[in-house]
C-alpha positions, -999 to +999 in steps of 0.1 A: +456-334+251+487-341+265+501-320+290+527-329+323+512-332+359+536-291+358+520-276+334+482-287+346+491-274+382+502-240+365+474-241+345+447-243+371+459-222+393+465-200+368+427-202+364+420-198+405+436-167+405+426-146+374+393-156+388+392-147+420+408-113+410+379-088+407+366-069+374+339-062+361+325-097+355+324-098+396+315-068+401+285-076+382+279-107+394+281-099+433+257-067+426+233-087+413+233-112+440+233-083+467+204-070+450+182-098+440+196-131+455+212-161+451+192-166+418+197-135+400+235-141+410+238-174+392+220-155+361+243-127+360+273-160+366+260-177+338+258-144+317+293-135+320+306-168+316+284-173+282+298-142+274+336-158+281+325-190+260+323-163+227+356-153+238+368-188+238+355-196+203+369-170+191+406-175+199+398-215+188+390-197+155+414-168+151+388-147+153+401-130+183+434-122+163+416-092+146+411-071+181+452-078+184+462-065+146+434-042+141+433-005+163+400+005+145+382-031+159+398-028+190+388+008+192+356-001+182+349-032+209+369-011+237+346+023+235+308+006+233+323-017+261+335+011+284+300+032+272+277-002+285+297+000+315+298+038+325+258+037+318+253+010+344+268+029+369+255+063+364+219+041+361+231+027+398+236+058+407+213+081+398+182+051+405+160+067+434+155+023+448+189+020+434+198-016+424+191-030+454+160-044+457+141-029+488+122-055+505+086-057+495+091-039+461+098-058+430+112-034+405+104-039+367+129-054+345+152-073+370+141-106+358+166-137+352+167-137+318+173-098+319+201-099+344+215-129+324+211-107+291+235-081+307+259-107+317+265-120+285+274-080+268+295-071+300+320-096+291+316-098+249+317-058+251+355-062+272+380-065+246+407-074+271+387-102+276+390-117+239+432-107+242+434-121+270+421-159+260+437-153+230+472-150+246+471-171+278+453-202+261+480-210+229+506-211+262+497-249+272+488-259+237+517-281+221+537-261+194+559-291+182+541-293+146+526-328+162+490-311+164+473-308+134+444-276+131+415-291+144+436-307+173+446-274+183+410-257+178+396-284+199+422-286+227+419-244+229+385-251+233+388-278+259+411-253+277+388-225+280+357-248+292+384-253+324+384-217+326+348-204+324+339-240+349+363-230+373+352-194+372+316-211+377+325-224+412+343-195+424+315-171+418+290-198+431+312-193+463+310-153+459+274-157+456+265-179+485+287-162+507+270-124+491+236-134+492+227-137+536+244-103+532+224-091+504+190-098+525+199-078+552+211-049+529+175-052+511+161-044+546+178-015+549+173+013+524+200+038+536+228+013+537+212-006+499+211+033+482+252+035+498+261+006+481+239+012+450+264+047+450+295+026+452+286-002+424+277+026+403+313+040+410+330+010+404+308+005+371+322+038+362+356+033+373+362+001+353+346+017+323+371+044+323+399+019+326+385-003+295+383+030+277+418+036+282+432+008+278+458+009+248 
């Protein structure tokens, strides 16, 4: 696609920003990687970003549209994601290990491909999500009738890979920054049941802000 040297310096750091701000996808992620380690960071990182890609295909498609014209979808998407979220939490909460792993104890059910699992329906379950790559994408797209459909499916695409990569490297720097920190905490019980208490309440906290989200 074409697009001046402006518009691709607003673009990406456009991108650096909305990904360094934190929600619920980095939440996520750096829970994980306090908990388990650098390994079952890059799962929950590759979760939520699979989860973005469905976002992405979705605006390429128009799918996205629906959430934007329809209360009862939106309603619909905005309430299970908000539930998913708020049950997380009170689970971090009310765990008696908590989400932290405790050194020399490997709790059931924290595998990869579980962590990875939860990724994915963090992000597909956050409607603001699918508005938001709806809206911010078509804004470096050409809209001088020179594109033809499958241009424009293909660069909104294109765009969105940039997105979910860049948001790759920034959590890959989250997580190796998290993860000496995460070791120590999994040493400690008191301090790893504290934090367990505050994910939980930021699980909850974002859940209620999904849910009331017009």
């Amino acid at each position: 696609m074409v697009m001046s040297a402006e518009a691709w310096g607003l673009f990406l750091v456009a991108c650096l920003m909305l990904n360094i701000a934190p929600g619920p996808d980095l939440v996520f992620v750096l829970s994980r990687t306090l908990g388990h380690g650098r390994k079952a960071g890059f799962a929950a990182s590759f979760g939520v970003c699979s989860g973005a890609m469905v976002h992405v295909l979705a605006a390429a498609l128009g799918v996205s549209a629906i959430l934007a014209t329809s209360a009862t979808a939106f309603m619909l998407v905005k309430y299970v994601g908000a539930a998913y979220l708020v049950w997380l939490g009170i689970k971090a909460m009310l765990s008696r290990e908590g989400m932290l792993q405790i050194e020399g104890k490997h709790k059931p059910g924290a595998t990869a491909w579980s962590i990875y699992r939860q990724g994915v329906l963090i992000d597909v379950l956050n409607p603001k999500a699918a508005l938001f790559f709806m809206a911010f994408l078509p804004q470096f797209i050409p809209h001088d009738g020179s594109l033809s459909a499958q241009l424009i499916l293909l660069d909104t695409l294109f765009l969105g890979v940039i997105v979910i990569a860049s948001g790759l490297l920034v959590e890959a720097g989250y997580i190796m920054l998290a993860a000496p920190l995460g070791t120590y905490l999994r040493n400690n019980k008191t301090i790893a049941r504290r934090i367990d208490r505050l994910v939980g309440g930021l699980f909850i906290g974002l859940g209620a802000k999904i849910a009331l989200t017009d």
